[in-house]
N, C-alpha and C positions, 0 to 999 in steps of 0.2 A: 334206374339201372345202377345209379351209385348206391343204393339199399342194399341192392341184391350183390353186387359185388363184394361191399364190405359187411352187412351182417347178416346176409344169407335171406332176405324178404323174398321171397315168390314175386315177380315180376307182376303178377296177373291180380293178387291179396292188393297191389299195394297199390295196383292203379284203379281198385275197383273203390278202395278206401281213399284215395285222393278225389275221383269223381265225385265221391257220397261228401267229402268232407266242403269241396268246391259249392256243391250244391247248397249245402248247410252254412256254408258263407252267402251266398248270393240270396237265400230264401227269396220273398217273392218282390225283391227289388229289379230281376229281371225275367223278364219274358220273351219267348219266343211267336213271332208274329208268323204263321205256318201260311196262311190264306187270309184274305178275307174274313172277318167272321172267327178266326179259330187261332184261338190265345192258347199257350202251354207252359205251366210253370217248369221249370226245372228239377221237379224232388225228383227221388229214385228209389224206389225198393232193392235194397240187393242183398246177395246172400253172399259167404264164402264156403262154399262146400271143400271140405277137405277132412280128412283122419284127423284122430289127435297126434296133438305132437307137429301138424302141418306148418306151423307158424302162420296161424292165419290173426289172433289175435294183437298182436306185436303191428304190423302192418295199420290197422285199425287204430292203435292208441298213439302211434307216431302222428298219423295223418288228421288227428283230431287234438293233438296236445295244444296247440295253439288257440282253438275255440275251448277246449276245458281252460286254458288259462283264462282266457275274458268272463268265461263262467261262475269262476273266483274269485273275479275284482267286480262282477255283478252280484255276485252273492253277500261278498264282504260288503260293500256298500250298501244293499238292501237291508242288511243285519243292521247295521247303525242307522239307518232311516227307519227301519222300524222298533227300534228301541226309542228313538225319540219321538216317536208317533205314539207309541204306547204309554210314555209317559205323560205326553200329551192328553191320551185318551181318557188316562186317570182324573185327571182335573175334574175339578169341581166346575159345573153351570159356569160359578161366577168367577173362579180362574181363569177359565179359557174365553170370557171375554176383553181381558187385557195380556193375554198368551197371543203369540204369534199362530196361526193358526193352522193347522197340518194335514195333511190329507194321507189314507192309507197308503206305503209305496205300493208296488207292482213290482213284480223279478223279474227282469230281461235272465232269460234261459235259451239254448240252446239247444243243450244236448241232453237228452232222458235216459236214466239207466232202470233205474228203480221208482215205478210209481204205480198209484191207479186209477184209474179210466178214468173217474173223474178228475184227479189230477192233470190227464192227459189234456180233456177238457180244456181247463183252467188256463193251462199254459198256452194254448193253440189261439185261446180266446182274447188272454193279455199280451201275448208275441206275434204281433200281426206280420213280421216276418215269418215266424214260421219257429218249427223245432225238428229236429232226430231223435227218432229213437235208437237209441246203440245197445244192442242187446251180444252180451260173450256166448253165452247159448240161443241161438235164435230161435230152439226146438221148446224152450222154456217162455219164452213170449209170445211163440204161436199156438201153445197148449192153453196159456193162461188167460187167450183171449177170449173167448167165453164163459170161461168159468167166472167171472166177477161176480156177473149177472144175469137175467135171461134176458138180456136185451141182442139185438142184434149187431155185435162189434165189426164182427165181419164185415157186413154192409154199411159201417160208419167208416170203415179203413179204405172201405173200395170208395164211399164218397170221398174221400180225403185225396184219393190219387187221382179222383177225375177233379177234386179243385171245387167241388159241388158246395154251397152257401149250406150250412146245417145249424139248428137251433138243439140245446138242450135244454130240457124242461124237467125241472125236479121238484118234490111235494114241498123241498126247505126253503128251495128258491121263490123269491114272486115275480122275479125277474128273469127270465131264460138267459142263456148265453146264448148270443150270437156269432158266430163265425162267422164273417161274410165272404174271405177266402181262404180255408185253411189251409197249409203249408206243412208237408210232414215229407220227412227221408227218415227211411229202417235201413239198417244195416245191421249183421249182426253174421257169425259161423255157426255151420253146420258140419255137421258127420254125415259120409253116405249114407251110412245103417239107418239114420233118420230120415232118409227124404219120405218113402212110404209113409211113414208115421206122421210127419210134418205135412205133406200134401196129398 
């Protein structure tokens, strides 16, 4: 309410982008116990449909500045962990047997703007909490999702909401990635003129 009074956010933008951003904090630390038997993570697919100009993107980057900032002091840190890993890496045999010894880091990530499937992969695979993706055109990440590959993205996305354990397997890999619960919220605007096209 205090958004929309003082810089004009859509009431509706900002609680849909609060929800997603909620969600994106809690990843799969918490769960919902429905019945017996029937576990529910938390993610959330959501869209903001509105014109341009609606102030749908504003809403979005407010409700997630706080997770892009931890995204920063993860990144920054990964950045100096892996510079000194790579220096490490350099090492000669018989240096890095009196070298302290190092191991590749890993990005703690959140939130995804720009990547690809296999990236998507990657991150879903090392962040067992989970990730978003935050897309400003949502008609541009729903186009581009088959185009990568001929593979079936669609049917990895819908596994991803029902929480389904999925393996990837690639000819560079010898080792597949396992997800064994993946975690993903999409958020992202839409224009009406798009829905047909998008769905």
């Amino acid at each position: 309410i205090d958004l929309n009074e003082t810089v004009n956010f859509p009431i509706d933008y900002t609680g849909t982008a609060l929800l997603t951003a909620a969600a994106t904090a809690a990843g799969t630390n918490f769960k919902v116990l429905v019945k017996a038997g029937w576990i529910e993570n938390g993610s959330l697919f959501t869209c903001l449909i509105g014109n341009a100009g609606a102030n749908k993107t504003h809403p979005i980057n407010t409700a997630f500045a706080p997770i892009k900032a931890i995204d920063k002091e993860r990144h920054d840190q990964f950045k100096y962990d892996y510079e000194l890993y790579s220096s490490y890496d350099k090492l000669s045999k018989k240096d890095k047997e009196t070298a302290e010894s190092l191991f590749a880091p890993i990005l703690e990530k959140s939130v995804l703007s720009n990547f690809t499937t296999e990236i998507l992969f990657k991150r879903l695979s090392e962040n067992p909490r989970g990730c978003t993706v935050l897309s400003d055109e949502l008609i541009s990440f729903l186009e581009g999702m088959n185009n990568y590959s001929k593979s079936d993205q669609i049917g990895f996305y819908l596994s991803v909401w029902s929480n389904q354990s999925t393996t990837i397997d690639r000819v560079g890999n010898p080792i597949p990635l396992f997800i064994s619960n993946p975690y993903l919220s999409i958020i992202g605007g839409l224009q009406p003129r798009a829905l047909n096209k998008a769905f």
